[in-house]
FITISE-813448 format. One line per field, with one value per atom (N, C-alpha, C): residue number from 1; residue in one letter; chain; atom name; x, y, z. Coordinates in pm, 1 decimal, always signed. Layout:
// FITISE-813448
nr = (NUM | ...)
rest = (A | ...)
kette = (A | ...)
atom = (CA | ...)
u = (X | ...)
v = (Y | ...)
w = (Z | ...)
END
This chain:
// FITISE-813448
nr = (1 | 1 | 1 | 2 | 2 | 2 | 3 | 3 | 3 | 4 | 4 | 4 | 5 | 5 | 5 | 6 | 6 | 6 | 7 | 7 | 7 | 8 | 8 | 8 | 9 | 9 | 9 | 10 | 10 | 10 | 11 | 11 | 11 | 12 | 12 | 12 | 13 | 13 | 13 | 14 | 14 | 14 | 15 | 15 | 15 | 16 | 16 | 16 | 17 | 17 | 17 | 18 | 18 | 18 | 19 | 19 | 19 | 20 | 20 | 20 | 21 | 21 | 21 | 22 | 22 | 22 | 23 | 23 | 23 | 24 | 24 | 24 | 25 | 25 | 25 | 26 | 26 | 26 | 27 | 27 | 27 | 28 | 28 | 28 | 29 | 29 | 29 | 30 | 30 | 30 | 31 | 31 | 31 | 32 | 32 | 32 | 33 | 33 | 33 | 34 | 34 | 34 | 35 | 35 | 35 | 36 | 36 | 36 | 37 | 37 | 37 | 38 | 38 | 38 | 39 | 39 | 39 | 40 | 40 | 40 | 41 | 41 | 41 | 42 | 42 | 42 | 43 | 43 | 43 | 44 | 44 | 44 | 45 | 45 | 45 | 46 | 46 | 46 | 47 | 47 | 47 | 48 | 48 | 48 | 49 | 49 | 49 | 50 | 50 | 50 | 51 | 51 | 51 | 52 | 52 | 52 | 53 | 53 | 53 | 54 | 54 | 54 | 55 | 55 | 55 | 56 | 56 | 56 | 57 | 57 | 57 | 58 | 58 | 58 | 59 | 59 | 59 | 60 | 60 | 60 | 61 | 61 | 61 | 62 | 62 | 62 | 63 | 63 | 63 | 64 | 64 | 64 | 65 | 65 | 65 | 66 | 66 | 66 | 67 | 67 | 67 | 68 | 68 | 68 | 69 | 69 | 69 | 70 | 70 | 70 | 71 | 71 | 71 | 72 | 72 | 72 | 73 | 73 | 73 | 74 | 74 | 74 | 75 | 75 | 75 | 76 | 76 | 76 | 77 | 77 | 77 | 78 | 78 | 78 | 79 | 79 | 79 | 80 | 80 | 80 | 81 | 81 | 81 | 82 | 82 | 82 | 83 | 83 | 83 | 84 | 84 | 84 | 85 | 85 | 85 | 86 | 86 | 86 | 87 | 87 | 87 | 88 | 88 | 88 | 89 | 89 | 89 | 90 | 90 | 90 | 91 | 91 | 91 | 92 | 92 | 92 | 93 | 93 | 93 | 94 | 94 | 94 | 95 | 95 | 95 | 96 | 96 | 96 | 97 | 97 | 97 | 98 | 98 | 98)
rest = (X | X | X | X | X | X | X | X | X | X | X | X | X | X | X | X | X | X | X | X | X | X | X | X | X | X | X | X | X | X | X | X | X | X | X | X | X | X | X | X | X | X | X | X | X | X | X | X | X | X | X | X | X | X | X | X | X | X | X | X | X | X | X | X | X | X | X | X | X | X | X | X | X | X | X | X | X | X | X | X | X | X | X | X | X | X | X | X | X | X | X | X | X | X | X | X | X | X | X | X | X | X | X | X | X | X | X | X | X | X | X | X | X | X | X | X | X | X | X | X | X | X | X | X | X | X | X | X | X | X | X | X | X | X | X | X | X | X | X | X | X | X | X | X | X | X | X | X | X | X | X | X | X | X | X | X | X | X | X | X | X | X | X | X | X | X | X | X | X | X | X | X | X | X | X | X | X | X | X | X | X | X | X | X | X | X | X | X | X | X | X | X | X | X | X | X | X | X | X | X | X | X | X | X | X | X | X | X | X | X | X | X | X | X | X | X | X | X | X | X | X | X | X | X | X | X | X | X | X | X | X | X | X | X | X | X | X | X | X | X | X | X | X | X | X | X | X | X | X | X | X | X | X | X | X | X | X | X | X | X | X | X | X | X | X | X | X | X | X | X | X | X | X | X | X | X | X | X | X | X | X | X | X | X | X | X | X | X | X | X | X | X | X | X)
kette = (A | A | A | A | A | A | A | A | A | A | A | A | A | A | A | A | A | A | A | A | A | A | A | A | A | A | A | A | A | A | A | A | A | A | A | A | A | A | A | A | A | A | A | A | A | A | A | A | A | A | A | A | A | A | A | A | A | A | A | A | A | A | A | A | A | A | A | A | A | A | A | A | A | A | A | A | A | A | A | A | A | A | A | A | A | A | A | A | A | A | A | A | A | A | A | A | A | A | A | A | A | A | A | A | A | A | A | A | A | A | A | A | A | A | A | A | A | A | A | A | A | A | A | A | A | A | A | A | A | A | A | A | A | A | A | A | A | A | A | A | A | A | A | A | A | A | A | A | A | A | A | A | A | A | A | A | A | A | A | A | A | A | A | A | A | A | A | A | A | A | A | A | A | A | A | A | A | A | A | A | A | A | A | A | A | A | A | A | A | A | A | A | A | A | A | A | A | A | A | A | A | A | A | A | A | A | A | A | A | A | A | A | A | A | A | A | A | A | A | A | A | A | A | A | A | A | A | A | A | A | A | A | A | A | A | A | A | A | A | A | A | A | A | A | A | A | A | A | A | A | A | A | A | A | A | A | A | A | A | A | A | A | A | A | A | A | A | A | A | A | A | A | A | A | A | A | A | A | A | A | A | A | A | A | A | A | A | A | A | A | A | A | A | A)
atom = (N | CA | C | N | CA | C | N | CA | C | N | CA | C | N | CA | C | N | CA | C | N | CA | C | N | CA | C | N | CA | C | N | CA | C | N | CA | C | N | CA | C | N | CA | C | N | CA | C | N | CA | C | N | CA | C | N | CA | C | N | CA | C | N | CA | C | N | CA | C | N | CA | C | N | CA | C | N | CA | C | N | CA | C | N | CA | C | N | CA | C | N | CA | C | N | CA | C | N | CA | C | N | CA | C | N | CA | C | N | CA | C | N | CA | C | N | CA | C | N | CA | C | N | CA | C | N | CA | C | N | CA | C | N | CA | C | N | CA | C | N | CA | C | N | CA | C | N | CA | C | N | CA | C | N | CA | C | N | CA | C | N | CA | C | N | CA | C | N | CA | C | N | CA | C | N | CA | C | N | CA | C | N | CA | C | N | CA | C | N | CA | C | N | CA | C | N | CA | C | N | CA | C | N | CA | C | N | CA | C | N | CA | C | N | CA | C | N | CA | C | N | CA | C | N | CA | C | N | CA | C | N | CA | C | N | CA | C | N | CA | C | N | CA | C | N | CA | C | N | CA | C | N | CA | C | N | CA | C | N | CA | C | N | CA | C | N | CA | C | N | CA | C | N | CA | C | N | CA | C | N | CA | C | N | CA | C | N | CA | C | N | CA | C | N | CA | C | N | CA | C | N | CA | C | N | CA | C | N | CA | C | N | CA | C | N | CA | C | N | CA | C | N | CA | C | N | CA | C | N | CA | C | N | CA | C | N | CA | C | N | CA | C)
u = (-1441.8 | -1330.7 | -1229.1 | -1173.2 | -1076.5 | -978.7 | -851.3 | -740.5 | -662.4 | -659.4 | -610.1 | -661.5 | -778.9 | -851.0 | -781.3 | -779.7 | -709.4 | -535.4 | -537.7 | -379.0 | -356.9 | -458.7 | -473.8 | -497.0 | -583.6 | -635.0 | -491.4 | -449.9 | -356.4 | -212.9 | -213.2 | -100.2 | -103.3 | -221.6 | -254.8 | -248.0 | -289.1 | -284.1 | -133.2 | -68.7 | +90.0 | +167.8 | +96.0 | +188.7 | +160.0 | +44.5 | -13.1 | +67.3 | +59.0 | +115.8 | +323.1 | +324.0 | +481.5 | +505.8 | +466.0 | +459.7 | +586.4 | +651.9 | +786.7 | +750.5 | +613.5 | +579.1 | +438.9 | +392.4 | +253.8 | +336.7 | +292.8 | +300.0 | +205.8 | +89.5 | +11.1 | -116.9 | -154.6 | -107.4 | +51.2 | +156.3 | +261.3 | +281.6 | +327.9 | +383.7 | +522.5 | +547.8 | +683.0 | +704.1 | +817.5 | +867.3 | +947.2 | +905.5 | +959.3 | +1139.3 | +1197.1 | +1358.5 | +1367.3 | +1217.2 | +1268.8 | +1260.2 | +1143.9 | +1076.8 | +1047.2 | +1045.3 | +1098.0 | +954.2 | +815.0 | +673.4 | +633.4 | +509.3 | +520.4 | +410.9 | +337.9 | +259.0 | +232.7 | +87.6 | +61.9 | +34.2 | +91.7 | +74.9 | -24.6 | -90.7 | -145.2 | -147.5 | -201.4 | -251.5 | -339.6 | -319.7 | -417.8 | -495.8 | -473.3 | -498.8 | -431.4 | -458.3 | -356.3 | -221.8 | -153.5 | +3.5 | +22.2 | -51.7 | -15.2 | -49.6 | +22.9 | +56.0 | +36.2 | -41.2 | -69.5 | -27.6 | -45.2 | -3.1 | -102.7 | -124.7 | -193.5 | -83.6 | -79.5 | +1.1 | -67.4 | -7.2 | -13.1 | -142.8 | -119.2 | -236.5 | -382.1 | -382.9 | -515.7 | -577.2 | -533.4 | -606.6 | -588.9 | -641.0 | -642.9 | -486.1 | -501.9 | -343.0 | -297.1 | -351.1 | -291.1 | -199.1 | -207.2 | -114.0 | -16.0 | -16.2 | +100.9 | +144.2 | +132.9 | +220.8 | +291.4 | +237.2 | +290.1 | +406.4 | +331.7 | +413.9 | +562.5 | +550.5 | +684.0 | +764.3 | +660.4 | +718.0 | +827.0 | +762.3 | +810.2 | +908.5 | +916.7 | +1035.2 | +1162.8 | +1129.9 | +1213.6 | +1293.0 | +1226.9 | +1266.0 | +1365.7 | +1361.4 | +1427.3 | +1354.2 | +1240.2 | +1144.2 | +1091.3 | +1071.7 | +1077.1 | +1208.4 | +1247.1 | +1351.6 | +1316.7 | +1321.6 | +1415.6 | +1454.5 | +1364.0 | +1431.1 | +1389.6 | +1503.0 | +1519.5 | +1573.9 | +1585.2 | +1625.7 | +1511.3 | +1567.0 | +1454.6 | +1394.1 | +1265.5 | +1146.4 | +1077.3 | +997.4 | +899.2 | +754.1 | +664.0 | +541.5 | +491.8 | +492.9 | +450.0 | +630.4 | +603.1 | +706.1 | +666.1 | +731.2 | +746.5 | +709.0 | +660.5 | +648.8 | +786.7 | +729.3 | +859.0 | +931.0 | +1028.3 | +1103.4 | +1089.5 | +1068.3 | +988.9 | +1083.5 | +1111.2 | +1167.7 | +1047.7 | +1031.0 | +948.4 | +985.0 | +894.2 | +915.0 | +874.7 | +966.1 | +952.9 | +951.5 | +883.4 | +897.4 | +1112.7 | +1193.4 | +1312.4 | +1271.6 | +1347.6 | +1385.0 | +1429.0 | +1338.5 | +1417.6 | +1501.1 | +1641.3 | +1728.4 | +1670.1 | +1680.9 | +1671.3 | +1781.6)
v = (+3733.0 | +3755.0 | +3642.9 | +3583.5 | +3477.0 | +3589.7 | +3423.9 | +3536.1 | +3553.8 | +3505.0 | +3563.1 | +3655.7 | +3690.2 | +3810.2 | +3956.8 | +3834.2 | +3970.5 | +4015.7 | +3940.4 | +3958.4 | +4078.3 | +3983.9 | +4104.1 | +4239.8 | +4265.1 | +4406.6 | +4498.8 | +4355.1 | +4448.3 | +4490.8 | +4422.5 | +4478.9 | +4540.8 | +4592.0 | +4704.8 | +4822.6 | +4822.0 | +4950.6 | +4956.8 | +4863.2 | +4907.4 | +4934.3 | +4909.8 | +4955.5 | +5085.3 | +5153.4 | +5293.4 | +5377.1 | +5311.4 | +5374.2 | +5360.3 | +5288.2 | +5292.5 | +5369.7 | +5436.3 | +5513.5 | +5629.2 | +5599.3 | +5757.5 | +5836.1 | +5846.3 | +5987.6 | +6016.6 | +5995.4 | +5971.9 | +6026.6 | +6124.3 | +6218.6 | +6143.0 | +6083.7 | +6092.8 | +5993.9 | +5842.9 | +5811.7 | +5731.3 | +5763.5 | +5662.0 | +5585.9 | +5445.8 | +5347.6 | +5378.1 | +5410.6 | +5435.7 | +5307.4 | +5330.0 | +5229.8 | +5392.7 | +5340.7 | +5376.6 | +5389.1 | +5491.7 | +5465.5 | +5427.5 | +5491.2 | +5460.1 | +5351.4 | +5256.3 | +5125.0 | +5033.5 | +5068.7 | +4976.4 | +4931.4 | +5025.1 | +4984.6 | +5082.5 | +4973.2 | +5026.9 | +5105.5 | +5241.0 | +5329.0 | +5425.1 | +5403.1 | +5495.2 | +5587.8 | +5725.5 | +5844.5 | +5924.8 | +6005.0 | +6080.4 | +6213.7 | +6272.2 | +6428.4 | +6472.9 | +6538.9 | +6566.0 | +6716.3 | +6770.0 | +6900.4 | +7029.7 | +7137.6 | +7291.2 | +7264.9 | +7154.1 | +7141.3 | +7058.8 | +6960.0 | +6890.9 | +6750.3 | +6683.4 | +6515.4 | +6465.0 | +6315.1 | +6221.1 | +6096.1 | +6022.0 | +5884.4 | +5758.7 | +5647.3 | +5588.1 | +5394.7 | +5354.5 | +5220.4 | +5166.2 | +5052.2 | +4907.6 | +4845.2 | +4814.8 | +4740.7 | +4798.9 | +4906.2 | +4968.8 | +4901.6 | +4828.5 | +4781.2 | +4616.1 | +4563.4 | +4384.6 | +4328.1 | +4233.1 | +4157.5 | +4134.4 | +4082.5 | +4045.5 | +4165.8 | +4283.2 | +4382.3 | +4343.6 | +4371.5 | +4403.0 | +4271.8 | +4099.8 | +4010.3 | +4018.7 | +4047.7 | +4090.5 | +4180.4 | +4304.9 | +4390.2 | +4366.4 | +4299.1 | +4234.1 | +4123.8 | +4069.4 | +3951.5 | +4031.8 | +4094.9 | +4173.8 | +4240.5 | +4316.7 | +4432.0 | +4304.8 | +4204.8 | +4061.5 | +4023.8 | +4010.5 | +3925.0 | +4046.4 | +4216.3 | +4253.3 | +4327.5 | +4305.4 | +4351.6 | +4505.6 | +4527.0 | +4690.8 | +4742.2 | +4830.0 | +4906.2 | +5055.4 | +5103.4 | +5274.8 | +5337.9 | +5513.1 | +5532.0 | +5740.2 | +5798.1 | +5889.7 | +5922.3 | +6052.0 | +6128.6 | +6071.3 | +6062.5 | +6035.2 | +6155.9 | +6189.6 | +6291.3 | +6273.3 | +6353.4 | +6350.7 | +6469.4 | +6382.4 | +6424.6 | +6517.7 | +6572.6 | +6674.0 | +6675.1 | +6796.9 | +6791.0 | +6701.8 | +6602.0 | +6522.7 | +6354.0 | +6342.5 | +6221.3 | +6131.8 | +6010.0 | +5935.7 | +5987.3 | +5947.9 | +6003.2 | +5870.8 | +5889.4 | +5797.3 | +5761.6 | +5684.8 | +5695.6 | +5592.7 | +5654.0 | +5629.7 | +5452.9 | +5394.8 | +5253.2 | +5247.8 | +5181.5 | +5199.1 | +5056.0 | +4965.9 | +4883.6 | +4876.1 | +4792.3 | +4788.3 | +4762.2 | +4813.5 | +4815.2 | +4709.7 | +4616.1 | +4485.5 | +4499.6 | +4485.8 | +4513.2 | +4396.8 | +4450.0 | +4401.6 | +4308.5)
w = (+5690.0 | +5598.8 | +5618.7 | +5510.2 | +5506.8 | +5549.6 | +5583.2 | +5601.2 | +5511.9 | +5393.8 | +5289.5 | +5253.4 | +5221.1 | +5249.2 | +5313.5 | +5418.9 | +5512.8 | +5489.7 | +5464.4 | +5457.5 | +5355.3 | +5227.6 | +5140.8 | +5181.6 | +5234.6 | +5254.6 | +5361.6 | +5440.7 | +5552.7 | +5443.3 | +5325.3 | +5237.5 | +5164.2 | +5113.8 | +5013.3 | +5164.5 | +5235.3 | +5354.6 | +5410.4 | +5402.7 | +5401.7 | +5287.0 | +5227.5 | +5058.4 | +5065.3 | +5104.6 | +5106.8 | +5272.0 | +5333.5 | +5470.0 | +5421.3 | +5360.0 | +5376.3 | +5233.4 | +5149.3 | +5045.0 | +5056.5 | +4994.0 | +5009.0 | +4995.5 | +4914.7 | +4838.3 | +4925.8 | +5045.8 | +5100.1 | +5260.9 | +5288.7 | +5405.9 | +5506.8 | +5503.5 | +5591.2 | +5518.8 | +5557.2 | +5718.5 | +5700.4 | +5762.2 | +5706.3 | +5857.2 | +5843.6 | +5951.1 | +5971.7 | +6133.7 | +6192.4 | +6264.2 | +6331.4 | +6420.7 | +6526.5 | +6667.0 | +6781.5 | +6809.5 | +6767.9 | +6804.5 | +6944.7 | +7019.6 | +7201.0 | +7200.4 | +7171.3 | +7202.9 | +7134.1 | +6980.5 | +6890.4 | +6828.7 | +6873.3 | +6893.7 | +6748.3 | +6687.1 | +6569.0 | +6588.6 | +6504.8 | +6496.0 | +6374.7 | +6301.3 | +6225.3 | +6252.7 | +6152.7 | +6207.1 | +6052.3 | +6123.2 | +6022.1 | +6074.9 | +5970.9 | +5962.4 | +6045.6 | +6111.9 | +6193.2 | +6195.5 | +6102.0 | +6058.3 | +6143.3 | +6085.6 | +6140.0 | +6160.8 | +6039.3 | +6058.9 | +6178.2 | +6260.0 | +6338.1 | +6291.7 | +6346.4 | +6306.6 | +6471.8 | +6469.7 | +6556.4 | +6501.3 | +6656.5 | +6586.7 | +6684.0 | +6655.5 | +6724.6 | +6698.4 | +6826.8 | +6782.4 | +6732.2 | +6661.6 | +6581.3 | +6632.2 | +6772.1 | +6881.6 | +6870.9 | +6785.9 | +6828.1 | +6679.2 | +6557.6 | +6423.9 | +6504.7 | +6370.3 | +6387.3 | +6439.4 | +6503.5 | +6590.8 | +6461.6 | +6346.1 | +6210.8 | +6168.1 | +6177.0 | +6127.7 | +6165.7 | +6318.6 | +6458.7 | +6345.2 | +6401.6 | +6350.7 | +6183.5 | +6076.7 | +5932.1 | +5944.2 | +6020.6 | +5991.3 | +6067.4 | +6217.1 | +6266.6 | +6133.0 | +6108.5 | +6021.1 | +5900.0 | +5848.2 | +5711.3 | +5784.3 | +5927.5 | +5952.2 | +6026.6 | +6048.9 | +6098.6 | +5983.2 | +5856.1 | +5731.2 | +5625.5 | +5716.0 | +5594.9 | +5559.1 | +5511.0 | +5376.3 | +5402.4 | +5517.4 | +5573.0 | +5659.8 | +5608.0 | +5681.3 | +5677.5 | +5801.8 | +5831.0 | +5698.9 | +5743.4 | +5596.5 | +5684.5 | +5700.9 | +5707.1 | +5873.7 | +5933.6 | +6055.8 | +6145.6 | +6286.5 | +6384.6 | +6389.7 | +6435.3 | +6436.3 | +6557.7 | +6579.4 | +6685.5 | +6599.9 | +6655.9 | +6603.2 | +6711.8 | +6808.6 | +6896.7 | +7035.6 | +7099.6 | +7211.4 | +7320.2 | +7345.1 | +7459.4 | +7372.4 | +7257.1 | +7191.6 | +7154.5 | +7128.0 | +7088.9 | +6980.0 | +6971.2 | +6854.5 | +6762.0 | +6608.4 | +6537.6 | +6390.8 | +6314.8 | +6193.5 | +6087.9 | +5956.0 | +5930.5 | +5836.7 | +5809.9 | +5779.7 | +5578.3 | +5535.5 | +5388.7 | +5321.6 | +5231.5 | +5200.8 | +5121.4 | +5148.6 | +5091.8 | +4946.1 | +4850.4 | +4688.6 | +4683.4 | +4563.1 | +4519.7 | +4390.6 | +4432.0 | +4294.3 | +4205.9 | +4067.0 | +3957.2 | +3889.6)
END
């Protein structure tokens, strides 16, 4: 796979993970540690999450790049996905005014 290729594919899966309207899988960022992690559904009303580090190094760097430049920001209350987990806020592509 080229890496435009890739790039491609890693931005159609964040357009879908950072979705306002898409519960699950969505991309957080760590309020403790600042470490990014998709979380999904994990069935019977429970939610998991697995970090950034565990897909291609190409995510981890984009997705820093894009949350560096602006282009993703924070968008709701900190949360926690089980008791004793990080507390998480979820990551949203920013609205380009018109």
């Amino acid at each position: 796979m080229t890496d435009s290729a890739a790039i491609n594919e890693i931005m159609l899966a964040l357009k879908k993970w950072t979705d306002e309207k898409v519960h699950s899988p969505s991309l957080l960022v760590s309020t403790d540690n600042g470490s990014f992690h998709v979380a999904y559904y994990a069935g019977m009303g429970s939610y998991d999450s697995v970090p950034i580090e565990n897909y291609s190094p190409l995510y981890k760097s984009k997705i820093e790049q894009l949350f560096k430049n602006g282009e993703l920001s924070v968008s709701g209350r900190a949360f926690t996905l089980y008791p004793g987990s990080d507390r998480f806020k979820k990551l949203i592509f920013k609205k380009k005014s018109s």
